[in-house]
C-alpha positions in Angstrom: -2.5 22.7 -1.5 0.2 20.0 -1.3 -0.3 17.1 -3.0 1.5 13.8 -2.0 4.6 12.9 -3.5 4.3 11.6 -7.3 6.3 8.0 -7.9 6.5 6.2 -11.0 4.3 3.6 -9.6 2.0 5.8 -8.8 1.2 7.8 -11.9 -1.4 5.6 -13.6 -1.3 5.6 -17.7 -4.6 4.4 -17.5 -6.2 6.9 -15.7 -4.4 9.6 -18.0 -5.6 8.0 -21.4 -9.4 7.9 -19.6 -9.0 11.6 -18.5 -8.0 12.3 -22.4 -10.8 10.5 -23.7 -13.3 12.3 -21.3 -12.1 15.4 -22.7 -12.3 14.3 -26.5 -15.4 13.0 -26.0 -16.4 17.0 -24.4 -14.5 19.2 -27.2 -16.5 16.3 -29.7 -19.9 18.4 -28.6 -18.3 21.8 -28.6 -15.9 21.6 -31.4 -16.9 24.6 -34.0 -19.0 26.5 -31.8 -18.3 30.1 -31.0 -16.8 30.8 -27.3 -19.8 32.6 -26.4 -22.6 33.1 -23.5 -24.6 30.2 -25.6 -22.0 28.1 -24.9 -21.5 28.6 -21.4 -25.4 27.9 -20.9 -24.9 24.8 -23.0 -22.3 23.4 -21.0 -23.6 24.0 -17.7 -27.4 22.7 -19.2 -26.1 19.3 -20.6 -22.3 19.0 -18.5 -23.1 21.0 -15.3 -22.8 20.0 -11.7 -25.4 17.2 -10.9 -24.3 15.8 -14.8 -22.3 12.5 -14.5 -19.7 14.0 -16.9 -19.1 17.1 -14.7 -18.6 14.3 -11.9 -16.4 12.0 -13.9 -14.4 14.7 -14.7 -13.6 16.5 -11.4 -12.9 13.0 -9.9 -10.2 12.2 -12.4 -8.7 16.1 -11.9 -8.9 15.4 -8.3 -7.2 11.6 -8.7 -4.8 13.2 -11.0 -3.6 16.1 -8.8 -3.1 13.3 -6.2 -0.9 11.4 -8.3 1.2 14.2 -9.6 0.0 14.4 -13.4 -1.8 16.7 -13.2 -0.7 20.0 -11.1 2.9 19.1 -11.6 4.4 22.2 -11.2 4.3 25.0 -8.3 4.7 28.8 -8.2 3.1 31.8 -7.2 0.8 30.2 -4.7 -0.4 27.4 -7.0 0.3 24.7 -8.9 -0.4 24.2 -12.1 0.5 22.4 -15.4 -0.6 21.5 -18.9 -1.8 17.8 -19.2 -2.3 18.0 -22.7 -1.1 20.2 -25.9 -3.9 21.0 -28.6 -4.6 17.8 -31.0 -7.1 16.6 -33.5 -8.7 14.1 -31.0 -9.0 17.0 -28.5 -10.7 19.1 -31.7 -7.9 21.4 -31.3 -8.1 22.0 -27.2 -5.5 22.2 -25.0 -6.0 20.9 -21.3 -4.3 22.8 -17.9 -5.6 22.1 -14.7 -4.7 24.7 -12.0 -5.2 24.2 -8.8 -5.4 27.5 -6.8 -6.7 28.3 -2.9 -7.5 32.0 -2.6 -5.0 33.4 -4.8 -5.2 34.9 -8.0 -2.8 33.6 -11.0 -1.2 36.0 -13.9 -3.1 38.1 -15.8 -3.5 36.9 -19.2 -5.5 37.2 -22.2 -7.5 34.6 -24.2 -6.9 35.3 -28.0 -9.1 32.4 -29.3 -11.2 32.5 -25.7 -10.9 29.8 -22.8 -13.4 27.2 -21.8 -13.1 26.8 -17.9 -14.4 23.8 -15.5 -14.6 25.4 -11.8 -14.3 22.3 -9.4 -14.6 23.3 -6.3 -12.5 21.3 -3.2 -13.6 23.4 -0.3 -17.5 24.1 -0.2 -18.5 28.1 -1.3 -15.0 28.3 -3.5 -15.4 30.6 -6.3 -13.8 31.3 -9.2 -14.1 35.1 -10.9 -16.8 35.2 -8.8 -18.5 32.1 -10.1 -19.1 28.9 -8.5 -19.0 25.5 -9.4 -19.8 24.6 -13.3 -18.6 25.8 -16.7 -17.8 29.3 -17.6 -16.9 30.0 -21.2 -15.1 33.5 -22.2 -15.0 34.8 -25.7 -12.0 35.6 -27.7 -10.0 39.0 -26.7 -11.1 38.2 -23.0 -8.4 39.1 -20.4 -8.4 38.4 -17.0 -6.3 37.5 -13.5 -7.8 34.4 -12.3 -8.6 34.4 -9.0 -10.2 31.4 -6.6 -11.9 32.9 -3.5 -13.5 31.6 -0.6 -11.0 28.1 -0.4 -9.9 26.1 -2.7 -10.5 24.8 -6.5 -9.2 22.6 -9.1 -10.4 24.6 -12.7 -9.7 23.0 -16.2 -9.1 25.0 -18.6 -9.4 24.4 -22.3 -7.8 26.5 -24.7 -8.4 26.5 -28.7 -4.9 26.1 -30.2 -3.4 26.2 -27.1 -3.3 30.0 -27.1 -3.1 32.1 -24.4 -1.0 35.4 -23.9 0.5 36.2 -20.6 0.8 40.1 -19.9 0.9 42.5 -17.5 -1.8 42.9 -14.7 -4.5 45.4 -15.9 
């Protein structure tokens, strides 16, 4: 799960303000709809796997983990970070991008719900038990996420920014 070392030459503005447009152009098409099973067949219909937006975005998570903006901190078997705090050109999103191999993170709950983009790295990774696409949970939803079966970068997008860690269930 390392990734190579990050130096200031290497971290490529460009590349970050094209990742952030990717993602305001996503929330754009999601903004004001409830975090709900529609939602999650939605995304996966119109952004899933074969899309070229599901592809455009796992190679700029993967570019960025490789260049040390994204994934820029370490603990608890993974590595982790927030790329990008809730704004009005993200319609209110926050991004994170964990990248996790067959661990599970802290248990936390969702109080406006999460929006999560399961990239797998290493072929038959899982995430919650779900494999590579969108999976959207509602508000009040609590969980320990947990990557099984190798490795995977997951984006997560959060409504304000809000997410509660607690204690494990």
């Amino acid at each position: 799960m390392s990734t190579p070392a990050v130096t200031p030459s290497s971290v490529t503005p460009a590349a970050v303000a094209a990742f952030r447009e990717q993602i305001a152009t996503l929330t754009a098409g999601i903004a004001g709809k409830p975090l709900d099973a529609t939602l999650d067949v939605w995304l996966n219909e119109h952004h899933g796997v074969a899309s070229a937006s599901y592809q455009q975005l796992k190679a700029a998570c993967i570019q960025g983990a490789a260049e040390g903006w994204l994934c820029k901190y370490e603990g608890g078997g993974l590595r982790y970070g927030r790329i990008f705090k809730p704004a009005d050109d993200l319609h209110g999103f926050s991004v994170d991008v964990v990248d996790m191999k067959d661990v599970a993170g802290p248990h936390h709950v969702h109080p406006e719900g999460e929006i999560d983009l399961i990239m797998p790295l290493d072929e038959g990774a899982l995430f919650d038990g779900r494999p590579a696409g969108w999976m959207v949970t509602p508000a009040g939803s609590a969980h320990r996420p947990t990557v099984s079966n190798g490795r995977a970068l997951v984006l997560y997008l959060l409504p304000k920014g809000l997410i509660e860690f607690t204690a494990a269930a």
